[in-house]
N, C-alpha and C positions, 0 to 999 in steps of 0.2 A: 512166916509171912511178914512179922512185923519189924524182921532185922532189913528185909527188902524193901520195905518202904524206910525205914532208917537210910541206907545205903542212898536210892534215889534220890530225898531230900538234903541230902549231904551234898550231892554232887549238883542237884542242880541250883544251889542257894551256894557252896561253897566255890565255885569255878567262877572264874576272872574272865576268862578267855581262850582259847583254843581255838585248829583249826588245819585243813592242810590246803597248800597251794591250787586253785585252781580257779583263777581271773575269768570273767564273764568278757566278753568279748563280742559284740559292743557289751559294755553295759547298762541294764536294764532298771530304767525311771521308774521306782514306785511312791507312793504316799502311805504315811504314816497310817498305822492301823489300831481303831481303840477293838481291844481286848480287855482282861480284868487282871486286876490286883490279885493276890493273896484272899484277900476279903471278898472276892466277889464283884467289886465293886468296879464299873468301866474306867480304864487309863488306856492312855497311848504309850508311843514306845521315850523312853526320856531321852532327852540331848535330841531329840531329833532336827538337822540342819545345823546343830552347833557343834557335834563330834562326828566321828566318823565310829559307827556303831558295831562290837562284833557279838552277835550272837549265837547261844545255842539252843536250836528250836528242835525239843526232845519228847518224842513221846515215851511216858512212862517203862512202856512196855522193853523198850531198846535196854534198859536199864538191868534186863533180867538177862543173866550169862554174861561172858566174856566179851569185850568191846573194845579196842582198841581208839577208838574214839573219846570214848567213858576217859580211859588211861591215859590219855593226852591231854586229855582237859587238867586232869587232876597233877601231871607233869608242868603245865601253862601256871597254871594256878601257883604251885611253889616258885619257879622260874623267873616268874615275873616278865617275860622278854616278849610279851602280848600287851602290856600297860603302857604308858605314856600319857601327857598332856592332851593330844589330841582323840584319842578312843578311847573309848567304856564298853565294858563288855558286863551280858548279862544273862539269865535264863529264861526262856521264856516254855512252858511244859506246853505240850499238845494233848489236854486231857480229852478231848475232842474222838483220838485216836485210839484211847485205852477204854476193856471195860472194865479197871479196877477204880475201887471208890474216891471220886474226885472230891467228896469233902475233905479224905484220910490224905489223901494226895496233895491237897492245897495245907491242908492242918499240920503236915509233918515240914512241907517246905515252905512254908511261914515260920515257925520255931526253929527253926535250922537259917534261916536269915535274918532272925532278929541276932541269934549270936555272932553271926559271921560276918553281917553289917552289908553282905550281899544285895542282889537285886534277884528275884523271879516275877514272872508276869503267868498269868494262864488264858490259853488261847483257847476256849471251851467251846467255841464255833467251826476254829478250822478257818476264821479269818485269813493270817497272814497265808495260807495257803492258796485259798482261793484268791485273793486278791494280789497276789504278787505271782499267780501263775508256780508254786514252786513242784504242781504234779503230788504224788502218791509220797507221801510222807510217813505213811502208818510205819512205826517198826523202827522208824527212822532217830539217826541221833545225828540232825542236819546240823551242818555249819555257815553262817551268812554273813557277810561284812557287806554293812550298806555304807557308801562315804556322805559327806557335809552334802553334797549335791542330792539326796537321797536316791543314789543310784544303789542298786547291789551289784560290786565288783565281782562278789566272789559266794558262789555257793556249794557246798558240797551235802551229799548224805548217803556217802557210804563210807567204811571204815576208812581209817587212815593205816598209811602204809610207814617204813621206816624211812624212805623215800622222802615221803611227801611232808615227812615232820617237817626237813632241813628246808626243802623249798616254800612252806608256810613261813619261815620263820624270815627267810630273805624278802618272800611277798607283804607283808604284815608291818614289817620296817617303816615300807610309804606312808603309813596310817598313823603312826605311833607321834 
């Protein structure tokens, strides 16, 4: 159990960026949402209005088995071809979603981003769910680019395909 919480906190503190092609159309105005730090403590989402934001909003639980999502993050992340001047990518957990222990869960991906120099947020309410409409998240290893205008262009949460790698990667260009 405790190599699966290692694993989890790795990827969600260790990933840059990630994601597969799939533009919202229109897309959909939302406003910043305060959640919590690592610590507990209430934050919003950073850069907001000043970059164009990609996030991976992950419940714990997605993290157990095989993911193809998981494995694209961690693809992104060496790659590098998700970064640029204009977006910051970062993790935000859905402990909301899990019933494994959100202290051990925030404990492990706090110490895995003090090293990696990463970003995670914890969304312990289910916030950005309810408030940006994103539906049934449980289970989910969702992917979200909101741009400067705090619209979200692009949302996905279901696995990614070999497909949808190349067309994220055309999509994501505009942002970078």
């Amino acid at each position: 159990m405790k190599i699966k919480f290692f694993a989890l906190a790795a990827v969600l503190c260790g990933v840059a960026l990630s994601a597969e092609a799939q533009p919202l159309t229109p897309a959909r105005k939302v406003k910043n949402v305060t959640i919590c730090d690592m610590e507990g403590k209430p934050a919003q989402l950073p850069y907001w209005g000043e970059k164009n934001l990609f996030i991976f909003y992950v419940d714990p639980d997605a993290y157990i088995g095989k993911n193809t999502t998981k494995d694209f993050s961690s693809e992104i992340e060496e790659n590098k071809r998700c970064s640029g001047p204009n977006i910051v990518g970062f993790g935000v957990i859905n402990t909301s979603a899990t019933k494994l222990p959100k202290g051990l869960i925030r404990n492990m991906a706090r110490k895995r981003c003090e090293k990696s120099g990463a970003l995670s947020l914890d969304d312990q309410t289910g916030e950005m769910v309810k408030q940006w409409g994103l539906g049934d998240c449980d289970g989910a290893f969702a992917m979200i680019v909101v741009n400067k205008q705090g619209e979200v262009v692009y949302f996905r949460k279901d696995e990614i395909t070999p497909e949808g790698k190349e067309e994220f990667y055309k999509f994501i260009e505009q942002y970078r």
